[in-house]
N, C-alpha and C positions, 0 to 999 in steps of 0.2 A: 544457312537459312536466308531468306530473302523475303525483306520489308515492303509491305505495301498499306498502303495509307488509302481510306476510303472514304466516301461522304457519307452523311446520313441517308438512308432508304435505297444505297445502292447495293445492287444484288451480289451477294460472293459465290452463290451455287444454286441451283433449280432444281427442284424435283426430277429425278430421272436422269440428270446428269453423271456424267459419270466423274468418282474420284478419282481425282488426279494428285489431288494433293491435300495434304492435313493443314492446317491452320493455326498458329496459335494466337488468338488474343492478348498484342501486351496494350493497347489500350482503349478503352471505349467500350461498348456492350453491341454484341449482336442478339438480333431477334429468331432466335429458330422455329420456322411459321408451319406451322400444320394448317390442315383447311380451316376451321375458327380459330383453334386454338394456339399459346404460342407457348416457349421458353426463354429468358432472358437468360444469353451465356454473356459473364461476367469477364475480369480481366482474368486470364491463364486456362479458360476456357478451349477445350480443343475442339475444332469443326472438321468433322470428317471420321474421328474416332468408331465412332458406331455404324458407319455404315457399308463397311468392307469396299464394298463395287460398286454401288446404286445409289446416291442422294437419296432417302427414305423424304425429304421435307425441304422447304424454300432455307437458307440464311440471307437474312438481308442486316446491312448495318445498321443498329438502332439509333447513333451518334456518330459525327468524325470517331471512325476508329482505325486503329493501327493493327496489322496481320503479322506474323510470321510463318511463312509456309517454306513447308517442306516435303518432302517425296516420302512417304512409308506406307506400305503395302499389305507386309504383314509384322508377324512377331520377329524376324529374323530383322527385318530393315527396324524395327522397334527395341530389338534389341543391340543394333548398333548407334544408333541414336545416341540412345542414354548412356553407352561406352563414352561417347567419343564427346557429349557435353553434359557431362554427371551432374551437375548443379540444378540441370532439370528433371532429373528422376523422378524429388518429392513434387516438386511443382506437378507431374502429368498424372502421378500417381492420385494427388491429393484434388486435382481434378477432373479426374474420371470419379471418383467416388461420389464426388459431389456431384457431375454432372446424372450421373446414375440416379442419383436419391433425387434432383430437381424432375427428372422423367417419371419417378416412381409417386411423386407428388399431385404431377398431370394426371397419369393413367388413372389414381384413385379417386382425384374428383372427376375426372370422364365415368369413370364407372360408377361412381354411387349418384351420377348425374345419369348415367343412360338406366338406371334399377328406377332410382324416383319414378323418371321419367315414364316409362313404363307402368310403374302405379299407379301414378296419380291420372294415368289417360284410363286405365281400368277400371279404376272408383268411379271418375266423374262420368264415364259412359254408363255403370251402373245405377249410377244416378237419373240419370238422365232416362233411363228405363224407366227406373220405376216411377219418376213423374210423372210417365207416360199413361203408366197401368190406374196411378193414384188420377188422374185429373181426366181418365178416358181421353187423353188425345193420339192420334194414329204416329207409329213410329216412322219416320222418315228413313228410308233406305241409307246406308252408309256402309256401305264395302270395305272401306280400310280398313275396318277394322277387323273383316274377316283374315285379313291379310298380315295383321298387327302383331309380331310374337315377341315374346323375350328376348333379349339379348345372349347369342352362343359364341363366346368367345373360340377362335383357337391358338391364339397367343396370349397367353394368361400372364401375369404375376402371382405368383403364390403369394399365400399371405406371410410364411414364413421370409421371403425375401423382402416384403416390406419392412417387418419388423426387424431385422438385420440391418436394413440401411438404414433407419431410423437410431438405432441403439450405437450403432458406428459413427453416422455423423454426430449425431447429440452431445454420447458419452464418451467414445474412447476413439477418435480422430485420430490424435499426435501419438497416441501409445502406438495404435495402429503402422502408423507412418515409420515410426520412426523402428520397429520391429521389419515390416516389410522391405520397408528401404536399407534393410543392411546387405540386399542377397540380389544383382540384377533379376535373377530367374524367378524370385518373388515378387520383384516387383513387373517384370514383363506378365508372369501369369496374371497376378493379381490386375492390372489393365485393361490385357486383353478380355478376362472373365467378365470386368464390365461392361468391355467395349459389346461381348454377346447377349449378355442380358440387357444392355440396349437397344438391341437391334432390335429383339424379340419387344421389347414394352411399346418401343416405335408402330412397329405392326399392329400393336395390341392396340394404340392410342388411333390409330389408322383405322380399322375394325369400329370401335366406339364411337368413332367422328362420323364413319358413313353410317351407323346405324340411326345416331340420333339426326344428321340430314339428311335422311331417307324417309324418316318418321315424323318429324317436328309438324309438316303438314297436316297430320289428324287432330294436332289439338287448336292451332289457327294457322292459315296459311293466306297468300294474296289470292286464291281463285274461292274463300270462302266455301270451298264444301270441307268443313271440319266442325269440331266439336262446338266450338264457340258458334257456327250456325245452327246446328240444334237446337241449341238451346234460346237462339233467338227465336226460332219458329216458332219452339213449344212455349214462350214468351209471349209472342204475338197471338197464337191459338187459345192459350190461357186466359189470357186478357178479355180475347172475342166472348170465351164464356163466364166471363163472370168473374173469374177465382184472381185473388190476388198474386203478383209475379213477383213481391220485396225475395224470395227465396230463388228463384229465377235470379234476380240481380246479383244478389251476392255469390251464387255461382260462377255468372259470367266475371264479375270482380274477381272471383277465387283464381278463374284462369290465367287471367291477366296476368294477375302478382305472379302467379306462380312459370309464366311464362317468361316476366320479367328478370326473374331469379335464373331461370337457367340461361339466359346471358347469350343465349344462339338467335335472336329475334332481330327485326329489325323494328326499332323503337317507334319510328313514326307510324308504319304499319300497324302497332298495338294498340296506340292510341288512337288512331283513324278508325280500327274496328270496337274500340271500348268506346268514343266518342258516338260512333254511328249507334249504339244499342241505347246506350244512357240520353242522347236527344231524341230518340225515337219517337213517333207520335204513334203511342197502342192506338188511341181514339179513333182514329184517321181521320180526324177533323184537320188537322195541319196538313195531311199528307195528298189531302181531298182537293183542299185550296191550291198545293202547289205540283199539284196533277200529278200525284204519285197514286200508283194505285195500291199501295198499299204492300206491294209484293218485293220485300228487299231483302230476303234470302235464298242465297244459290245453291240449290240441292241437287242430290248425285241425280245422272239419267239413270234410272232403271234400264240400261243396255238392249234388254232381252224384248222389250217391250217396243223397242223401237227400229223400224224398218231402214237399218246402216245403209243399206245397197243406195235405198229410195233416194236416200239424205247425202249420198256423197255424188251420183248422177244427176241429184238438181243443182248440188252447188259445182258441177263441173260446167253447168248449163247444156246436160244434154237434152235435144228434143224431146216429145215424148213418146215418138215413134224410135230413134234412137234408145233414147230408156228402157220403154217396153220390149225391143228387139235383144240387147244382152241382156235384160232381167231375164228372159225366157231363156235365153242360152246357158245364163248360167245356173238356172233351174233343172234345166235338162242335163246340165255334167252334176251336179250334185246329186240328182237322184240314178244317176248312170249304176247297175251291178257294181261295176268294177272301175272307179275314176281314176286307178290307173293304168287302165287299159292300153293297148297298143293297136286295137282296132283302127278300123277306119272311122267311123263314128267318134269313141273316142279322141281319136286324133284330131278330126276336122274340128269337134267342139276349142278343143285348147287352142288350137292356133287362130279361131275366130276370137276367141276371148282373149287369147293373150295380145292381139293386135288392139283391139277395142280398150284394154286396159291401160296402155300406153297413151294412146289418146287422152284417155278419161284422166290419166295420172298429171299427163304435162297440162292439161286445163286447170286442174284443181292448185296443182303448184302456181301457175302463172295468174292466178286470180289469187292464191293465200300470200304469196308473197310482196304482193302491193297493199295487202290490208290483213296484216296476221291477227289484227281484231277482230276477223270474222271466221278463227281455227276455233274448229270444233273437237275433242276428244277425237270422236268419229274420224275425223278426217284427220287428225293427228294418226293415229292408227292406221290408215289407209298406207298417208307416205310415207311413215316409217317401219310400218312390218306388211304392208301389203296385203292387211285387214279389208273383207270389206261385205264379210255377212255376218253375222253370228252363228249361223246354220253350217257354215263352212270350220268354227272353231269351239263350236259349245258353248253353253251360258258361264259357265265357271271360268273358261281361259278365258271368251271374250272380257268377261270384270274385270280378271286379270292383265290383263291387254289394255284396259280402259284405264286402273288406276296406274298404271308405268307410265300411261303419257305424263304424269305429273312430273317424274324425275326422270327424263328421258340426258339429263344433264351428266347421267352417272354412265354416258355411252360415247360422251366426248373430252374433248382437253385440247390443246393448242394444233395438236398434228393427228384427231382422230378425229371421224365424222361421220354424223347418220348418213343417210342418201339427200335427206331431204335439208339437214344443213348444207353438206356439199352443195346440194343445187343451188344455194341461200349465194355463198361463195362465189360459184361461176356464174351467176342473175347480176350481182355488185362488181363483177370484174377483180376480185380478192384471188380467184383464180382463176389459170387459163384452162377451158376445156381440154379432156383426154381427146387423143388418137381413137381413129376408130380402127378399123379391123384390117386396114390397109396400111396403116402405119403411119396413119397422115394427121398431123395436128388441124385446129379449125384455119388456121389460116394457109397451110398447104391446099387444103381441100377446097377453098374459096377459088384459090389459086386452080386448081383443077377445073370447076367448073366452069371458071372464066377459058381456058384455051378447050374447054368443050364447046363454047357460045352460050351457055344454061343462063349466065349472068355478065354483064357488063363489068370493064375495069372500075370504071367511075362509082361501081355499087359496092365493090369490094369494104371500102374504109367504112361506110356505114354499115354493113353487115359483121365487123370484126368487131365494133361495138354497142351493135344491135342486143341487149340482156336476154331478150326474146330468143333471137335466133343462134346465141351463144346456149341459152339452156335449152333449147330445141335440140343444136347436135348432140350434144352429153346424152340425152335420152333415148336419143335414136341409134345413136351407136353405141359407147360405152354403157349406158345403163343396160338398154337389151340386151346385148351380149352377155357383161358380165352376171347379170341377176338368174340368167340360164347358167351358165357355167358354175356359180358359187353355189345353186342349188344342189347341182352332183347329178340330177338322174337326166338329162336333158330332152330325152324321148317321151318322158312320159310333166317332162315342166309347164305347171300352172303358174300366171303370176300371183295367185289369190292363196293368201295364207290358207291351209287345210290342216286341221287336226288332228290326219293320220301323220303330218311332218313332225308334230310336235311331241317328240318321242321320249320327254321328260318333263317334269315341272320347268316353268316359262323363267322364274329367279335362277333355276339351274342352266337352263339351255343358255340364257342372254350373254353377249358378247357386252361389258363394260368395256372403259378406259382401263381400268386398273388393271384388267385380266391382259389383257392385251399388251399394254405396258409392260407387266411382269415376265410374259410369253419372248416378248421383242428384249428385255434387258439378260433375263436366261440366257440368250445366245451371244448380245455385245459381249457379256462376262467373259464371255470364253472366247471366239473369232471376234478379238476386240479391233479390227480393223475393217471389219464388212461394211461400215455403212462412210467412210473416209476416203473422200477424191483428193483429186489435185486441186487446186487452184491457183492463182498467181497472184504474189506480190510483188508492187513497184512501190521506188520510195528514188528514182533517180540524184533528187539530190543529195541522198547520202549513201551512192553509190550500190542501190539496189535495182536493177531495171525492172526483170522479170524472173524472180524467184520461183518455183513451183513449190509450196507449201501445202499438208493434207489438214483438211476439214472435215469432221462430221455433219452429215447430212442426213437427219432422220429420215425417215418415207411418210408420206400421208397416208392414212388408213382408213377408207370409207366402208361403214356397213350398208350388206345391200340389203333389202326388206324382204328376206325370207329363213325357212327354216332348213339351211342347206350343211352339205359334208365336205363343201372344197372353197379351195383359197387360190386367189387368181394375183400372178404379181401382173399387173396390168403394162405397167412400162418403169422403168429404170432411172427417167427423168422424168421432169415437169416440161422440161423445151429443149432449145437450143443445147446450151449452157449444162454441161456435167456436174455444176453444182447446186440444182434443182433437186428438190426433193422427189424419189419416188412414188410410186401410187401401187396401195396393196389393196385388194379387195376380200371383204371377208361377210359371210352371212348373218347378219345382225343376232340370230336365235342358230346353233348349235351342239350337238351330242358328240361331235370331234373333238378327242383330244384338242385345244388351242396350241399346245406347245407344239407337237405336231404340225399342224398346221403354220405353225409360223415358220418355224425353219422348213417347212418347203417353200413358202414364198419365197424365203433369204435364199436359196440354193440359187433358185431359179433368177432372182437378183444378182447374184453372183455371176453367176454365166453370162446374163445380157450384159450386166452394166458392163465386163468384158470385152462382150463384144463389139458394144458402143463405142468405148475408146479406144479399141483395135482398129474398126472401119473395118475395111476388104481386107488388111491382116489377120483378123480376128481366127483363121486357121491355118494361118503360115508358119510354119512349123522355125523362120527363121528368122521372125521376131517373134521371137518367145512370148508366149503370154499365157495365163490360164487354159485358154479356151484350146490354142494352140497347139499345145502340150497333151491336154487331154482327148483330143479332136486324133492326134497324134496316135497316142498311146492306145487307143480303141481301132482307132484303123487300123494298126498293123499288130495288135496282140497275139495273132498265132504265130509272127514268126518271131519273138520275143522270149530269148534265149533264157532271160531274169524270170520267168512264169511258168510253173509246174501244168503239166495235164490237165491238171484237177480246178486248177486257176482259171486254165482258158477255157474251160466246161462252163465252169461259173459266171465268167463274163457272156458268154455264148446265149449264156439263159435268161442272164439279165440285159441284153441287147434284144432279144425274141421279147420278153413280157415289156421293155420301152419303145417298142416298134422302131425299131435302130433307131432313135432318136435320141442322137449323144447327149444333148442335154438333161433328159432323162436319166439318164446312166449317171450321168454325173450329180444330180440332186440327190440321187439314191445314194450314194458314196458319203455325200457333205452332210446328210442324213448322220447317218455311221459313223461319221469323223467325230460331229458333236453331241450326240446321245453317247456313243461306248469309250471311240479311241481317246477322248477326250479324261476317261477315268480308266485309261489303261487296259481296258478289251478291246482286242484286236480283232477287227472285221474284215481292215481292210490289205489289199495284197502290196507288197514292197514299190511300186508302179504309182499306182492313185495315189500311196500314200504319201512317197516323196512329193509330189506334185501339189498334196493340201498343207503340207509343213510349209512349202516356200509360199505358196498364193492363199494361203488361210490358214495362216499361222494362231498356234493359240495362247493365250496370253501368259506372261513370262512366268507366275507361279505354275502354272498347267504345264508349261514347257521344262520348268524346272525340277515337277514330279516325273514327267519321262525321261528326262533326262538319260540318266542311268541305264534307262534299255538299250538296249545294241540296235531294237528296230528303228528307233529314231534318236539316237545319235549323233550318226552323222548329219542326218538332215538337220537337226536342229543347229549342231551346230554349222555347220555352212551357213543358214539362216540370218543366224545371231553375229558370224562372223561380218557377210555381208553390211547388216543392219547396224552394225556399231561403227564398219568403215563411213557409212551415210550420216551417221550422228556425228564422228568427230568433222566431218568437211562440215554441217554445220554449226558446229559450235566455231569454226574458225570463221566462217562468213559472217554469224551472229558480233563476234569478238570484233573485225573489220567495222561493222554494220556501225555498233556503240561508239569506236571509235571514230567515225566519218559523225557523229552528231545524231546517230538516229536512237529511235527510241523501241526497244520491243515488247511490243504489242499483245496482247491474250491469243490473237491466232497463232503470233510466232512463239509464244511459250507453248502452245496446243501441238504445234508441229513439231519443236524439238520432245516434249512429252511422250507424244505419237512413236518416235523411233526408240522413247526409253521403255517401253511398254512390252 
């Protein structure tokens, strides 16, 4: 084991990261952080236990604390562990149990917090009726809560495992212990059993945390359309006629406390909106004087009611010969027979709207982005799903559509992005614009137009940091493009959401973070090496120059605003530099499989990033490389002695349905490798598959259940032979390294990990 020493509030693992290694606490307390919510792990504490492959949550250190980490995988490396330093048996046994019951402690005040929660927004909205009915004032619109349901879990705790933990740790711990701990295979089962029913309560505590910050907005939120404005209305309405509102206030009072208690608020927020009700002036004599008119509650739009088209064309600042000119246009595709026609009519219409839409999109962006005080719903809607009639998506989706802009937050995370954040990014210079369709970054293409004569040298430097003319190309090239492509039907693509795309409920269709995250870690599990370049490390004066070390490098993920069936891997890097993150593009709404979709994009990453680092190699069969091999193997399969008849039939067919386009063939394969060959169904032919075992190898329990087969065998091990001569030259360079004075570093334990993997 190997001691590491940390400060307070410095991070030991990330959500999404992947387990490398277990943890033990011998001194200090870590914070195991969920989205609000936390768990305090104590001294003997294991970090990593429950979550097999994937970081389920942040650890961060709560105090100086002290780690001990070590490599374990699964029950076999768990169960040589505790061989080889028995004095820790009871120690991991004794807390896993506990860690279990402090999870099962969380999950049940999360859940009789998201039940409450849920009630008491029922009641007080019944209430708030019947005020209504009793004092004749008119009910003000409120959608959320047609949208409002109970909490459906699908990772439960039964209740009988509650009462188990509870009876265990309370009453009979040491009995416990000291019976299990006589028998390793007792004590590994019994671990591991918690380490599962962890994972599952994790999920379940994950579940309840989005449900209640998805929801918490209906009873007070910062854009006041929620419950607490209700009832100031029907406050201020009351007042006007006469009737006393002391019952009115101890409602709005009701909310508060009660909002207070559930402990997800942010406190100044409460008090700013309790403070704002309780100094109110009903009379309007104060409010008169200090030119208030009177009107200090923000209520929903009625949607259906209001002309979106009209409201998103004047805040683009179109003419009104422009406005009137695609209002008409786009009246005339909506009432068309058949809008998705392939006529000539039809066709003319979509290509005049779809250029006009591009227009009208980069105005509204380049005017919301200097003043995001002036984003409307409406126009939230526009740049994010590409909203922009109600007529085009119904009164019901449109609401739908309207109250999502509120949590539009549940669509990102650190390396996922709407379209219209993305633009946010490349406006501030956070990132560099995509390649367009020629393969040229904005500053190659600058570069272009200058030896055209289009622009001068001396305009270059201000045009590379022009924000304007950096989200101008994104839109003109990579958004166009891709926003047709990730739609799927490209003959008949509108950019204007339409209601025939929307081929499920809008909560079902949406592309979140989480979905997407889960989609992309599915596959790290298994080809744990896809997203891992080279890099270089120097440390000259302790006799390191230029090391090449592997890094993981997520991809960026932007949704494009429509309701499409394909996934575009856009490019392989960010720039120059192979240790840039990728760009994958995906349809922000839906009806595809995601997981699917993700590992095509990864295939198709696989191949470029390939062929990136090959250069004009990239199908020289004599530096060997993926692309190489494979590029190889398909060009010359009929005379390919190792391949039955029936083999080269099949490749035949599937070279005909990918338009010879090897790379196609080969996504098809990587496909196959990780959906089947990966649990032992065999797709794929003796050829492809050697070729995925050495450049897409799967990770070493995966490799360890095939092991056994004669079909990959050898390959795996050649692989592993290979791959363990690579780990001892660095552990001797490492060994050298320490010795000349250097220190190693989290990439360099990342990269010898990399080769134990």
């Amino acid at each position: 084991m190997e001691t590491l020493t940390l400060q307070r509030d410095e991070v030991i693992a990330r959500k999404n990261d992947k387990v490398k290694y277990w943890y033990l606490v011998q001194e200090g307390t870590v914070i195991q952080k969920f989205d609000f919510s936390e768990v305090r792990l104590e001294k003997n504490a294991i970090i990593g236990i429950l979550e097999k492959d994937i970081y389920r949550c942040d650890y961060i250190a709560g105090e100086d604390t002290v780690l001990a980490s070590f490599a374990c995988e699964n029950s076999d490396d768990l169960q040589k562990l505790l061989t080889k330093h028995e004095r820790i048996r009871s120690i991991f046994l004794k807390s896993a149990i506990e860690q279990r019951h402090n999870l099962l402690v969380l999950y049940t005040d999360l859940y009789n917090k998201a039940r409450q929660f849920h009630m008491f927004v029922e009641t007080v909205y019944n209430d708030y009726k019947t005020f209504c009915a009793k004092y004749k004032v008119e009910e003000l619109i409120f959608s959320k809560k047609e949208h409002f349901n109970p909490l459906e879990m699908q990772h439960k705790a039964e209740a009988w495992e509650v009462n188990n933990s509870v009876s265990l740790v309370k009453n009979y711990m040491q009995e416990y212990l000291q019976l299990i701990g006589r028998d390793d295979a007792l004590t590994v089962g019994a671990i591991m059993e918690a380490a599962a029913q962890m994972r599952r309560f994790t999920l379940g505590i994950g579940e309840m945390e989005a449900y209640i910050s998805y929801n918490k907005d209906i009873l007070i939120g910062e854009s006041q359309s929620d419950l607490l404005a209700l009832f100031f209305d029907l406050a201020i309405k009351m007042y006007a006629k006469k009737y006393e509102i002391d019952v009115i206030k101890e409602k709005v009072t009701l909310i508060v406390k009660f909002a207070e208690k559930m402990n997800i608020y942010n406190p100044r927020m409460l008090n700013r909106r309790l403070n704002e009700f309780n100094n109110y002036d009903f009379s309007g004599k104060q409010n008169a004087e200090n030119g208030d008119q009177g009107e200090r509650v923000r209520t929903e739009i009625d949607i259906t009611s209001v002309n979106c088209l009209e409201h998103i064309l004047e805040y683009a600042g179109c003419s009104d010969e422009e406005a009137e000119t695609f209002t008409t246009q786009v009246e005339t595709y909506r009432n068309l027979p058949d809008m998705f026609s392939t006529d000539n009519e039809a066709y003319s219409l979509r290509r005049k709207i779809t250029a006009k839409f591009y227009d009208i999109y980069q105005n509204v962006f380049l005017r919301a982005v200097k003043n995001e005080n002036t984003l409307t719903p409406i126009l939230e809607m526009f740049l994010n799903f590409g909203f922009m009639d109600v007529s085009f998506v119904g009164e019901e989706r449109a609401q739908t559509l309207y109250d999502l802009c509120a949590h539009l937050d549940i669509c990102s995370s650190d390396h996922i992005y709407t379209i219209y954040e993305w633009l946010k990014c490349i406006y501030r210079g956070e990132k560099e614009p995509s390649k367009n369709e020629f393969d040229m970054n904005y500053a190659a293409y600058l570069a272009d137009q200058c030896r055209s004569g289009s622009i001068k040298q001396e305009q270059i430097e201000g045009l590379l940091n022009n924000p304007e003319k950096r989200v101008e190309f994104e839109i003109r090239n990579m958004f166009t493009s891709v926003n047709k492509v990730t739609y799927g039907k490209v003959t008949t693509f509108c950019p204007i959401l339409c209601e025939n795309d929307l081929l499920n409920a809008i909560d079902k269709m949406l592309v979140t973070s989480e979905k997407l995250e889960d989609a992309l870690n599915e596959v790290r599990k298994l080809d744990y090496s896809v997203f891992y370049r080279e890099v270089v490390f120097s440390d000259p004066k302790n006799g390191i120059n230029n090391e090449a070390i592997m890094k993981e490098v997520l991809p960026d993920i932007i949704l494009m605003p429509n309701a499409g069936t394909k996934v575009m891997m856009w490019q392989e890097v960010a720039g120059v530099k192979s240790d840039t993150p990728g760009r994958f593009m995906f349809p922000i709404f839906t009806a595809v499989d995601l997981d699917d979709l993700m590992l095509e994009a990864i295939g198709r990453f696989r191949w470029e990033m390939c062929r990136k680092l090959q250069g004009v190699h990239w199908n020289d069969i004599r530096d060997k490389s993926l692309t190489a091999e494979y590029c190889a193997y398909i060009q010359f399969y009929r005379k390919n002695h190792e391949l039955s008849p029936e083999v080269k039939e099949k490749i035949k067919l599937t070279l005909a349905r990918s338009k010879n386009n090897y790379r196609e063939v080969f996504v098809k394969d990587y496909i196959s490798w990780i959906k089947f060959e990966s649990k032992g169904s065999f797709r794929l032919n003796k050829i492809s598959r050697d070729i995925l075992v050495r450049y897409c190898p799967f990770c070493k329990a995966v490799r360890n259940e095939l092991r056994s087969n004669p079909l990959y065998q050898a390959s795996i091990t050649k692989f592993e032979t290979e791959t363990a001569r690579k780990l001892q030259r660095y552990n001797g360079v490492y060994t050298k390294y320490v010795k000349a004075g250097g220190e190693i570093t989290p990439d360099l334990k990342e990269n010898l990990l990399f080769y134990q993997m």
